[in-house]
C-alpha positions in Angstrom: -38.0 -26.8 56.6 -37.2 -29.1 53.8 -36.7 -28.5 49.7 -40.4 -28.9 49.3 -41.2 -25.5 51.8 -38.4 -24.0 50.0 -40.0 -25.1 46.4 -43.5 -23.9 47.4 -42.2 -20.3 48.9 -40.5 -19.9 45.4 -42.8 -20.6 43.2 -45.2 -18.0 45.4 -41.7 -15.3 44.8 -42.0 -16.1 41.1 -45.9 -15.3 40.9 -45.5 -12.1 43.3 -42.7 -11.3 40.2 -44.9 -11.7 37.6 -47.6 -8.9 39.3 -45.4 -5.8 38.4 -45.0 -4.8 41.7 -43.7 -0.7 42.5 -42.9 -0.4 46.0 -41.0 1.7 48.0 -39.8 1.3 51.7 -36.7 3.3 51.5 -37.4 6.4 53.7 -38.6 7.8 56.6 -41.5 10.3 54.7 -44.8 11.6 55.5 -47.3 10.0 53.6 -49.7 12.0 51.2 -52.6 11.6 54.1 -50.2 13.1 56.7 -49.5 16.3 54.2 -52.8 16.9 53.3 -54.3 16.8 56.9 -51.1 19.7 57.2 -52.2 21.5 54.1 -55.5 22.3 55.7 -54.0 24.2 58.6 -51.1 24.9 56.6 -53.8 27.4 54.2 -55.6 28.4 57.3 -51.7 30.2 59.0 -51.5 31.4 55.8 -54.7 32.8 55.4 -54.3 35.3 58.9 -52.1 37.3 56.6 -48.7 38.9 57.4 -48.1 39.7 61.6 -45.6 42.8 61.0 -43.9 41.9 64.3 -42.5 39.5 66.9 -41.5 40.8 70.3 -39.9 43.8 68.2 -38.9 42.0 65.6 -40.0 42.8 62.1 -40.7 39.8 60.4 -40.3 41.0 57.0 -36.6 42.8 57.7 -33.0 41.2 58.1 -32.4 40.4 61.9 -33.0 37.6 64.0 -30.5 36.0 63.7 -32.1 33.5 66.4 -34.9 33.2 65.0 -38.3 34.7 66.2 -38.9 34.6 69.7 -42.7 32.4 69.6 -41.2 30.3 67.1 -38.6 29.6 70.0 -41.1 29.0 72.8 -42.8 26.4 70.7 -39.4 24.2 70.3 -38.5 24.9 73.5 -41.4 23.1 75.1 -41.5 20.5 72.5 -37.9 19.2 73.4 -37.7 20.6 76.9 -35.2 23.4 76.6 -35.2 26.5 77.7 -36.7 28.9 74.8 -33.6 31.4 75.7 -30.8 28.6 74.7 -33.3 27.8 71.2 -32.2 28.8 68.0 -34.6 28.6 65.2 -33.3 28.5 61.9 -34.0 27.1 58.0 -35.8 23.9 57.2 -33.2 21.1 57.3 -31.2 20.3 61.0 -29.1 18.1 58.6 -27.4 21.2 57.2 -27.4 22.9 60.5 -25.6 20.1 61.4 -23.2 20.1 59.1 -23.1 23.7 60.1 -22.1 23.0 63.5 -19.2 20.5 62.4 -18.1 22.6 60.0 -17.7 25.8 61.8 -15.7 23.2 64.5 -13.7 22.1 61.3 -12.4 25.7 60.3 -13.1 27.6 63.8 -13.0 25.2 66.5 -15.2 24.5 69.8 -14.7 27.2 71.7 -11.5 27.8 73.4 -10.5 24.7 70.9 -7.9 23.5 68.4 -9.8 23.8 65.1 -10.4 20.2 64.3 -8.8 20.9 60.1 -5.5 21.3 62.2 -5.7 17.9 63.7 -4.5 15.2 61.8 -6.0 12.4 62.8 -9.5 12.6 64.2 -12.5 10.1 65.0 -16.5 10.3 65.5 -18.4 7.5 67.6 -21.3 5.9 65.5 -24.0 3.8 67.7 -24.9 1.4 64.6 -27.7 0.6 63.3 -27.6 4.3 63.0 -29.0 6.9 60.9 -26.9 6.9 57.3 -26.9 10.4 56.7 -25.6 11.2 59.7 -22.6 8.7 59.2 -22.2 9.5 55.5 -22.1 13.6 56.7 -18.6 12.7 59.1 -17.1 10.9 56.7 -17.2 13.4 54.1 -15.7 15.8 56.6 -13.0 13.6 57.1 -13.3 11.5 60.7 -12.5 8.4 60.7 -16.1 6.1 61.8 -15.9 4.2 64.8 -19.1 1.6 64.9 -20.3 1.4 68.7 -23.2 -1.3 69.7 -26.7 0.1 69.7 -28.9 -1.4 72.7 -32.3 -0.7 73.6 -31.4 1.9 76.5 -28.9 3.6 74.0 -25.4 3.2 73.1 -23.4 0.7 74.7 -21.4 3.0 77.6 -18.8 0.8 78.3 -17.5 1.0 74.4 -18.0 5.3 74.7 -16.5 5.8 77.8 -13.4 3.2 76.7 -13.4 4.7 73.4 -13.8 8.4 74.5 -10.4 8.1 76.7 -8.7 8.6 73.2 -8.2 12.8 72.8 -8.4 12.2 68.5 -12.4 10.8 69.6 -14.4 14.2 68.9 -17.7 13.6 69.1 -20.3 10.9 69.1 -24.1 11.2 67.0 -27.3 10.3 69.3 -30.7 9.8 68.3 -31.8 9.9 71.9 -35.5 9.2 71.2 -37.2 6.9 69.0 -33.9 5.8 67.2 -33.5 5.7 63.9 -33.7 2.7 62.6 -34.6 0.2 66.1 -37.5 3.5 68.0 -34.8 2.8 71.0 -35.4 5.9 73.7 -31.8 6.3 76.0 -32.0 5.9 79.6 -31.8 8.5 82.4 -28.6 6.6 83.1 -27.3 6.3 79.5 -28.2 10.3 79.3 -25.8 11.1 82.6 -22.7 8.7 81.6 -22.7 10.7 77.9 -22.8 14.0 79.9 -20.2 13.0 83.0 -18.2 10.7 80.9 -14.2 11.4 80.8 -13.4 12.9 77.1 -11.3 15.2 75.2 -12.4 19.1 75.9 -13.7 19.3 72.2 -15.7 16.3 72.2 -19.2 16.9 71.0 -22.6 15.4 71.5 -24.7 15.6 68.6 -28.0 15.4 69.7 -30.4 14.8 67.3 -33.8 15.0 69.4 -35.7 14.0 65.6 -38.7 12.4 66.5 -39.0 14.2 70.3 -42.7 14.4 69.9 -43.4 11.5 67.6 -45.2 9.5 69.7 -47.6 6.9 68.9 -49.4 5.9 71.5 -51.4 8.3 74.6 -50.6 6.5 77.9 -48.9 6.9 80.8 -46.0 5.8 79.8 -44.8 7.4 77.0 -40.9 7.4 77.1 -38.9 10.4 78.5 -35.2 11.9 78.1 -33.9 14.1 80.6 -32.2 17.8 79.3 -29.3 16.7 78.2 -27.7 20.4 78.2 -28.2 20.9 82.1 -26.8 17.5 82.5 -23.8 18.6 80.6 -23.6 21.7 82.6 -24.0 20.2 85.8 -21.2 17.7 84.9 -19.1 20.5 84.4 -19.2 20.1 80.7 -21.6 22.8 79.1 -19.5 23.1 75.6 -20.2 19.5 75.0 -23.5 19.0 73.2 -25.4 20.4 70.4 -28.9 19.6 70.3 -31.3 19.5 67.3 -34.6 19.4 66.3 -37.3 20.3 63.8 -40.9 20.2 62.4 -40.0 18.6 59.3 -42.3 15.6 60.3 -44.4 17.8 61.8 -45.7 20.4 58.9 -44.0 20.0 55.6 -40.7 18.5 55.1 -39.7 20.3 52.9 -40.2 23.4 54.1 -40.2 23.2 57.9 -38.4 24.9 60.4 -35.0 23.4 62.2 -33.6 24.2 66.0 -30.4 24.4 67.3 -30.2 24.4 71.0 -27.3 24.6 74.0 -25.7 25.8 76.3 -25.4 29.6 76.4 -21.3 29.9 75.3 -21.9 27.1 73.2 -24.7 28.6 71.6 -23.1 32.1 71.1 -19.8 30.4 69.5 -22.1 29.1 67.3 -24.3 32.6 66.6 -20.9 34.6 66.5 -19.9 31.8 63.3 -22.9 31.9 61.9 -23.4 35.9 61.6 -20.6 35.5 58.9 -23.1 33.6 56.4 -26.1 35.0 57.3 -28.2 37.9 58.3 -31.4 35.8 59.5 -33.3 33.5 59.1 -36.6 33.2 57.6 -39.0 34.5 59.8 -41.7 35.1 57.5 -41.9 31.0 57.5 -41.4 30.8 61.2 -44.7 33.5 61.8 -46.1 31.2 59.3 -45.6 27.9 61.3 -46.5 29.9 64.5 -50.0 30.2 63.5 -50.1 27.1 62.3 -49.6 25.4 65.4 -52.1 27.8 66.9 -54.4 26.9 64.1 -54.2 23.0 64.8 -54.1 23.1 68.4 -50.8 23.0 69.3 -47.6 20.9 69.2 -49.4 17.8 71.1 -53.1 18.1 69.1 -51.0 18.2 66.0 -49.1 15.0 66.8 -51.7 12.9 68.1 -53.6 13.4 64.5 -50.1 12.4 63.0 -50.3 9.1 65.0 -53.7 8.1 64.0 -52.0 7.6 60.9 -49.0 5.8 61.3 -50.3 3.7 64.2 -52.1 1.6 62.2 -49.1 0.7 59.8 -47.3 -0.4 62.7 -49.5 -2.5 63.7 -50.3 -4.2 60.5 -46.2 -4.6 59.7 -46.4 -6.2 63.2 -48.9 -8.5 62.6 -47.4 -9.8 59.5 -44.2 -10.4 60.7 -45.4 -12.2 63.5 -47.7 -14.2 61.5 -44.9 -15.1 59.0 -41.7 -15.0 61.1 -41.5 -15.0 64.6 -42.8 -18.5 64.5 -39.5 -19.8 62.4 -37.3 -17.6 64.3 -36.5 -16.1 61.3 -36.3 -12.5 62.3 -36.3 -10.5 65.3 -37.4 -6.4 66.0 -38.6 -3.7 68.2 -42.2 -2.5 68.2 -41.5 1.1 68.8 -43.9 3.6 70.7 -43.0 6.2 68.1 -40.7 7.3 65.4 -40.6 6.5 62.0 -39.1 3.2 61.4 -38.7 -0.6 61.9 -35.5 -2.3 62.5 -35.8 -5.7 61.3 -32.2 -8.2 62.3 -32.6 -11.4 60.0 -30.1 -14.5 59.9 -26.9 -13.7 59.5 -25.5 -13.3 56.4 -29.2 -13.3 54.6 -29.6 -9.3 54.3 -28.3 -8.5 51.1 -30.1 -11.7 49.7 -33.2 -10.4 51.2 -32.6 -7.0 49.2 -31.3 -8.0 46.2 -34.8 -10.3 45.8 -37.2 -7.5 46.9 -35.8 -5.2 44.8 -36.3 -8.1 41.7 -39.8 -8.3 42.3 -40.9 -4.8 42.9 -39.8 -3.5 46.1 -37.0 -1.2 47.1 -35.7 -1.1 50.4 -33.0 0.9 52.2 -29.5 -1.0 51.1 -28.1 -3.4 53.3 -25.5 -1.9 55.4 -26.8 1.7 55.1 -27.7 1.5 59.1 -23.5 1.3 59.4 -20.3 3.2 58.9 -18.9 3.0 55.5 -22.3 0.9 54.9 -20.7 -2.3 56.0 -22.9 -4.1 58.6 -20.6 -6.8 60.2 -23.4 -9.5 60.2 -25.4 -8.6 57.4 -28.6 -9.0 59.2 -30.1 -5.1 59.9 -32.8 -4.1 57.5 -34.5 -0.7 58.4 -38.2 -0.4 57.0 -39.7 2.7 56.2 -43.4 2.2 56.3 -44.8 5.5 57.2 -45.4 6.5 53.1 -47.7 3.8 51.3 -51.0 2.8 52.0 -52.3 0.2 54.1 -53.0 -2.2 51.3 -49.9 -1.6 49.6 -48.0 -1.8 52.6 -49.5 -5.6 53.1 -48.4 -6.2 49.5 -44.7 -5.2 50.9 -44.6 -6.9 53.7 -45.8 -10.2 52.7 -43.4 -9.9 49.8 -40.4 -8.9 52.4 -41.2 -11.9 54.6 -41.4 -14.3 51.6 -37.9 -13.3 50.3 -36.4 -13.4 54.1 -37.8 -17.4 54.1 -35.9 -17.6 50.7 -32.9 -16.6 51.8 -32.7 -18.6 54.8 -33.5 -21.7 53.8 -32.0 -21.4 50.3 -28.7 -22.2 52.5 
């Protein structure tokens, strides 16, 4: 394209400028739809009034330290787990997360070396990855190690090479529906993390996020094989924490999180927890119990999820295509279900990209964010989060993000 495409594409930038744009694609949120289609069931569980008891537990009394034994159940069929290795716990699986590494930090795996004793120690990071996730290990001290994302999971030959080194203590997976690129890991991919040769305290964070959040009914809605009795069967069963939660599901902010494993592992991490807490709360879990009943259960909930998101998809799809795919300007993944977008631009072009959204009106993740230490190698990953705004301002975004990626190509 010559000065005179380049001309007309700003002069459209400087118009779009001039409109007063507010837009916001930076995370991965319900959208007011989404939480008000909750809210309705959400009154209705609330509505039944208070159930005194769970299997003999009394939901208004300390106890339960696992969490209520139906709340269990539900997780455990939504991510494939046996209820009995569930934990169910607060609202955020971040901070049982950070739990989890923590309680490694200062206790140690078990039978382990606690890692605050060790001086130098690492954490694999399949990039793009989730930031919070990366930001959470650095804060505790590993040193990031970037690995190569593909679309059947982290590249194995970088873990297993990488993993040969005893300071490596853990790695964090997204296994389905990554965040940002939807990517679901293989059967194989799934066996190599669990069989792989590793230090005895290295840990598999297993952050099953968006386990139900599909977006499409068919046949062939992506799978992931139980990554704990792989791990057990590999003669491993201390290496992988699982998580999940309904924070996408019901209300974000007040959902309820999952911890699952193996049994020793999950007792370590029962024994370490007891020491900051008496239970849970199972008041919220009764809560979100008859909710699910209330809606249909975890699938009936899910597919009315979808109806929403699926067609913002498909319109950010269409637009990019339309705009981009043409000039080879961009490249992505049309997930089946998840959350988010993973868009890989020329190289070099993503911060330009972001720095002239953001002029005009529309705030995107930062550059890098998908990367340890924000610092994406190629500059070229932007990670849309299109799941809040409305369908017509979500064209307004889009056609904006696609002008400014034209910009910064060709402005070179």
């Amino acid at each position: 394209m010559g000065k005179e495409y380049l001309q007309a594409c700003l002069e459209k930038y400087e118009a779009m400028k001039k409109a007063g744009l507010n837009l916001d694609l930076t995370r991965g949120k319900p959208s007011v739809n989404q939480l008000d289609m909750v809210q309705t069931y959400m009154e209705k569980a609330m509505a039944m009034g208070i159930v005194q008891e769970d299997e003999g537990i009394d939901i208004r009394n300390y106890g339960g330290l696992s969490g209520l034994p139906a709340m269990r159940k539900i997780v455990g069929e939504m991510v494939g787990v046996d209820p009995e290795k569930v934990m169910t716990m607060g609202n955020s699986s971040l901070r049982v997360m950070h739990s989890v590494l923590s309680f490694a930090m200062v206790y140690g795996l078990p039978g382990q070396t606690p890692w605050d004793h060790v001086k130098e120690k690492k954490w694999l990071c399949p990039s793009p990855g989730y930031d919070r996730h990366f930001n959470m290990t650095e804060k505790l001290g590993f040193d990031l190690v970037t690995v190569d994302m593909t679309p059947d999971g982290p590249d194995m030959d970088q873990v297993r090479e990488l993993a040969k080194d005893p300071s490596v203590k853990g790695i964090w997976c997204v296994p389905k529906f990554s965040n940002p690129d939807g990517y679901v890991y293989s059967e194989e991919t799934c066996r190599a993390l669990a069989e792989m040769e590793a230090a005895d305290d290295f840990l598999i964070l297993w952050d099953n996020a968006y386990a139900v959040h599909y977006l499409y009914e068919d046949e062939d809605l992506p799978q992931i094989p139980d990554i704990l009795s792989l791990c057990e069967e590999a003669g491993h069963p201390n290496r992988v924490m699982a998580l999940a939660s309904t924070s996408k599901m019901s209300f974000p902010g007040s959902g309820v999180s999952s911890l699952a494993g193996n049994l020793p592992m999950l007792d370590w991490f029962r024994a370490c927890f007891a020491n900051s807490s008496i239970g849970p709360n199972k008041f919220n879990q009764m809560i979100h119990v008859n909710f699910f009943r209330q809606v249909g259960g975890v699938d009936a909930l899910m597919r009315k999820h979808a109806d929403v998101i699926r067609p913002k998809f498909h319109l950010v799809e269409k637009i990019l295509q339309e705009e981009l795919e043409e000039e080879g300007l961009a490249r992505w993944n049309l997930p089946k279900g998840g959350y988010f977008l993973s868009v890989y631009l020329k190289e070099g072009t993503a911060k330009r990209v972001y720095d002239l959204c953001l002029d005009a009106g529309l705030q995107l993740t930062q550059p890098g964010a998908t990367y340890p230490y924000h610092k994406d190698p190629r500059d070229w990953n932007l990670r849309l989060s299109i799941t809040v705004p409305p369908l017509e301002d979500l064209q307004k975004a889009m056609e904006l993000f696609c002008l400014c990626v034209k910009i910064a190509a060709y402005e070179g």
